[in-house]
N, C-alpha and C positions, 0 to 999 in steps of 0.2 A: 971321645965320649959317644956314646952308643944313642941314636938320633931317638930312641925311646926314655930316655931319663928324662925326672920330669912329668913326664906323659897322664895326664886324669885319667885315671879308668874308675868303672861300676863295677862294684863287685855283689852279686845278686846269687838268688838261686830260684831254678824252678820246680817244683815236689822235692826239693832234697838235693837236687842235682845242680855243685856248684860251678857258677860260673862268676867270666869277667869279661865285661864291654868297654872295648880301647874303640875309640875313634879317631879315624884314622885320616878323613876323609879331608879335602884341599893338600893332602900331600903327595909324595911320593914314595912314603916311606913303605917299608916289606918287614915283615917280622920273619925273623929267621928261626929256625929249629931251635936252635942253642937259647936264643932268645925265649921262647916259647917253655921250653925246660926250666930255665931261669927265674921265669915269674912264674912259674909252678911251684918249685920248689921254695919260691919266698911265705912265710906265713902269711906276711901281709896280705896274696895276692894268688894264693893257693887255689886252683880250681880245678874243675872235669874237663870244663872246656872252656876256651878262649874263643872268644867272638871277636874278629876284627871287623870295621865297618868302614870300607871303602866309598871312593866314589860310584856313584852307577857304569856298567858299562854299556848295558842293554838299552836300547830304547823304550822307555815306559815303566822304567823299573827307579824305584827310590833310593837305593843302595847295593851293594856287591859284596857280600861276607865272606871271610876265611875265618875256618874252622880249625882251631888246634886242638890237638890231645896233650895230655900231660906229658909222654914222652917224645912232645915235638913233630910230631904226624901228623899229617891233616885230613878232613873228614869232609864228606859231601855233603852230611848232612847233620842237624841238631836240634829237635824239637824245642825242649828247652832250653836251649841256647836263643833257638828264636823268638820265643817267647818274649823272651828278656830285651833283643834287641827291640822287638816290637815296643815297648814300653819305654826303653831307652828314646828311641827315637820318636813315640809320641807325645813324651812326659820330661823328660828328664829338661831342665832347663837351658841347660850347656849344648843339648845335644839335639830339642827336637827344632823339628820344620813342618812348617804348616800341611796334614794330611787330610785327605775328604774322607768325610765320615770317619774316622778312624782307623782307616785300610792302608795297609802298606803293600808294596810288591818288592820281593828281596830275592835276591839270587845269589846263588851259590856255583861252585863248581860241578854239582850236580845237575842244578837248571833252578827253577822261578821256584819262591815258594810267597806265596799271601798271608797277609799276618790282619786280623782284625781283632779290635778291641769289645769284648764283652760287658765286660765291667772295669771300673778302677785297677783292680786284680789278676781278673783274667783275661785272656785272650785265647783264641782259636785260629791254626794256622793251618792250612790248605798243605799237607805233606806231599800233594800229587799222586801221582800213580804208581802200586807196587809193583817193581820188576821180577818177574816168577819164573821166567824162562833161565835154565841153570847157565846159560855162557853171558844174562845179564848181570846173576847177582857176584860176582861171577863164581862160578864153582869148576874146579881143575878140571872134571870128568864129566860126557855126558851121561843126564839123567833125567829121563822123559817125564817121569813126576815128581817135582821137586816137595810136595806136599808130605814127604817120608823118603829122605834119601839114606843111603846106609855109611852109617856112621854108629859106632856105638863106644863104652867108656865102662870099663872092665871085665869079665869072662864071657868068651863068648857063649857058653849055653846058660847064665846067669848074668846077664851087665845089670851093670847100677843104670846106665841111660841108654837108650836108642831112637834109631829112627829120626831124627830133630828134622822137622819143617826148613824151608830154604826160603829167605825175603829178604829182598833188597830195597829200601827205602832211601836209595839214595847211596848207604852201606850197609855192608851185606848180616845178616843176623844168622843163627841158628837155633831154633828154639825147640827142648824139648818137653813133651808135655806128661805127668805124672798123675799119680795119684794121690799121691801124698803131699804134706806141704813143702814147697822149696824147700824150706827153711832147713830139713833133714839134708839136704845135701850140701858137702863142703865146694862148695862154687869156687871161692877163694882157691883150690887145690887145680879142681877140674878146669876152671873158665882157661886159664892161662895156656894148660897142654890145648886147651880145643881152637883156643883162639887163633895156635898159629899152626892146627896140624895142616896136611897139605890141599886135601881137600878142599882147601879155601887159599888160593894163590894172592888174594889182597888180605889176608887175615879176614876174622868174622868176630862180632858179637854173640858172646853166649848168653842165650838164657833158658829160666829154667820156669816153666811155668800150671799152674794150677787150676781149672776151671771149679770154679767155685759154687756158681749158678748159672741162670739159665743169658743171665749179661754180666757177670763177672768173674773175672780172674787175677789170684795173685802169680805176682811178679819178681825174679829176680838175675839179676841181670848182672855179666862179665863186661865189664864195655874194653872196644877194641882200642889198646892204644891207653888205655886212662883206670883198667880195673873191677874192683867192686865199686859199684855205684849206687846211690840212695835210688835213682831215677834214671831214665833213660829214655827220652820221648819216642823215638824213632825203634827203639827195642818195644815201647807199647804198641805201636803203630803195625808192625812187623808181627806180633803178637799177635792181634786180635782180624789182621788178615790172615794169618795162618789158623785160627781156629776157625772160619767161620770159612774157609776151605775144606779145613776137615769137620764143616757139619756139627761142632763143638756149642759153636753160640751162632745168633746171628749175624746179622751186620753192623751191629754198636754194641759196644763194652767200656763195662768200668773197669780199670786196670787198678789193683792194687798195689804199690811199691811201695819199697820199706822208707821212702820220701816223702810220700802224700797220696792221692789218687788223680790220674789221669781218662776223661772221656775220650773216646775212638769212636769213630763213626767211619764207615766203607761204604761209600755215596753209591748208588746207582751206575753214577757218568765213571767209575772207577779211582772216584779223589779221598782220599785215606784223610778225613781231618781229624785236631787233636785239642783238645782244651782243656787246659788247664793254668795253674798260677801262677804267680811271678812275687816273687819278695825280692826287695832292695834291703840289703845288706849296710851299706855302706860308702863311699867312695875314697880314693887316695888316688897318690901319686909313686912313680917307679924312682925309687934313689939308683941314681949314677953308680955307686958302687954293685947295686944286682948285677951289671951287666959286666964288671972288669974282669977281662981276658978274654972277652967273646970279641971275635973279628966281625962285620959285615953287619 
């Protein structure tokens, strides 16, 4: 029997983008790939992403999260996934422990990310520092302004997209920016070829985005690993440091996704923060039978 049956999880979403929070933490257990597919694919237990919440390893840190995609990937980072865990482990009854002021520090395989509580609802997490240099986010080839790399997506003296912006927040995005609304373009077709052309040797998130005014823009977004997605923090985040490189907006934006809306902010000291909401869903339990025939 597979050491996850049984197991509580939260099943929540943040703008639209669902998730589920397994706690994981006094054990030793690992979620494995197949695992991860597994409660994907359950309705029960369907999400974007998978939040797992370990014990700390860092000194000064509150927990250690692994990040799944739906097909079993794992991801450095997840705004809305963090979100969630932030609430998880400030609220939830099962799961929280006593925090000052309402501040968490949580790391990931990418590095530290900060989770504070705003409201009941919201919370605002510390995303860190955007990676821009093209062998960070990482991109196959070099290219000395990652602000318009060359890439584009049907005829060359007429494409439907070009140019897309290069940011890495952990993982890597590609976002390109239009005139028109996303919503005109079939993302669902293009995300997938772009997601894994080569140019992007860890795969990339695509998005496709709109400036709207002079601090907003809509949003839509391929996420790597997991699809069309309602939301996508770390694609907002990515977003609104890529416009405001290119002189589009300035340093804060309202992000519109077809989930909810998300606030950005691009600090001074170079910390991309993100707030936005957290809805609980629900909670359950994984039946024994999800997992038979999975080894490990």
């Amino acid at each position: 029997m597979s050491p996850l049956a049984y197991r509580r999880f939260l099943k929540m979403h943040g703008a639209g983008n669902a998730i589920v929070v397994l706690d994981l933490r006094g054990t030793s257990i690992r979620v494995t790939p197949a695992e991860a597919r597994a409660i994907a694919a359950d309705p029960h237990s369907r999400f974007d992403q998978l939040m797992v919440v370990h014990d700390p390893v860092s000194p000064g840190t509150d927990a250690f999260m692994r990040i799944y995609n739906t097909d079993g990937s794992e991801s450095g980072a997840c705004g809305n996934g963090t979100r969630c865990v932030g609430y998880a482990l400030l609220d939830d009854p099962a799961m929280a422990r006593p925090a000052e002021n309402g501040s968490l520090t949580l790391e990931t395989k990418a590095g530290l990310v900060a989770v504070k509580r705003i409201t009941d609802r919201s919370f605002t997490v510390d995303m860190g520092q955007p990676r821009l240099r093209w062998d960070e986010i990482p991109l196959a080839e070099p290219f000395p302004d990652t602000r318009r790399i060359e890439l584009q997506v049907g005829p060359i003296d007429d494409p439907i997209l070009h140019s897309p912006a290069a940011v890495s927040m952990g993982n890597p995005h590609a976002i390109f920016f239009v005139e028109q609304d996303p919503d005109a373009y079939d993302l669902g077709r293009i995300g997938p070829l772009l997601e894994a052309h080569p140019i992007f040797p860890e795969r990339a998130n695509i998005s496709i985005a709109q400036v709207t005014g002079r601090d907003t823009i809509k949003l839509r977004v391929w996420e790597r690993g997991a699809g069309l997605t309602l939301a996508c923090g770390t694609a907002a985040c990515a977003t609104a440091v890529a416009a405001s490189r290119l002189r589009l907006i300035g340093r804060s934006a309202r992000i519109a996704l077809p989930g909810g809306e998300l606030a950005i902010e691009w600090r001074a000291d170079d910390h991309v923060l993100m707030t936005g909401p957290v809805f609980l869903e629900g909670e359950g339990s994984f039946a024994p039978e999800l997992f038979t025939g999975i080894e490990g």
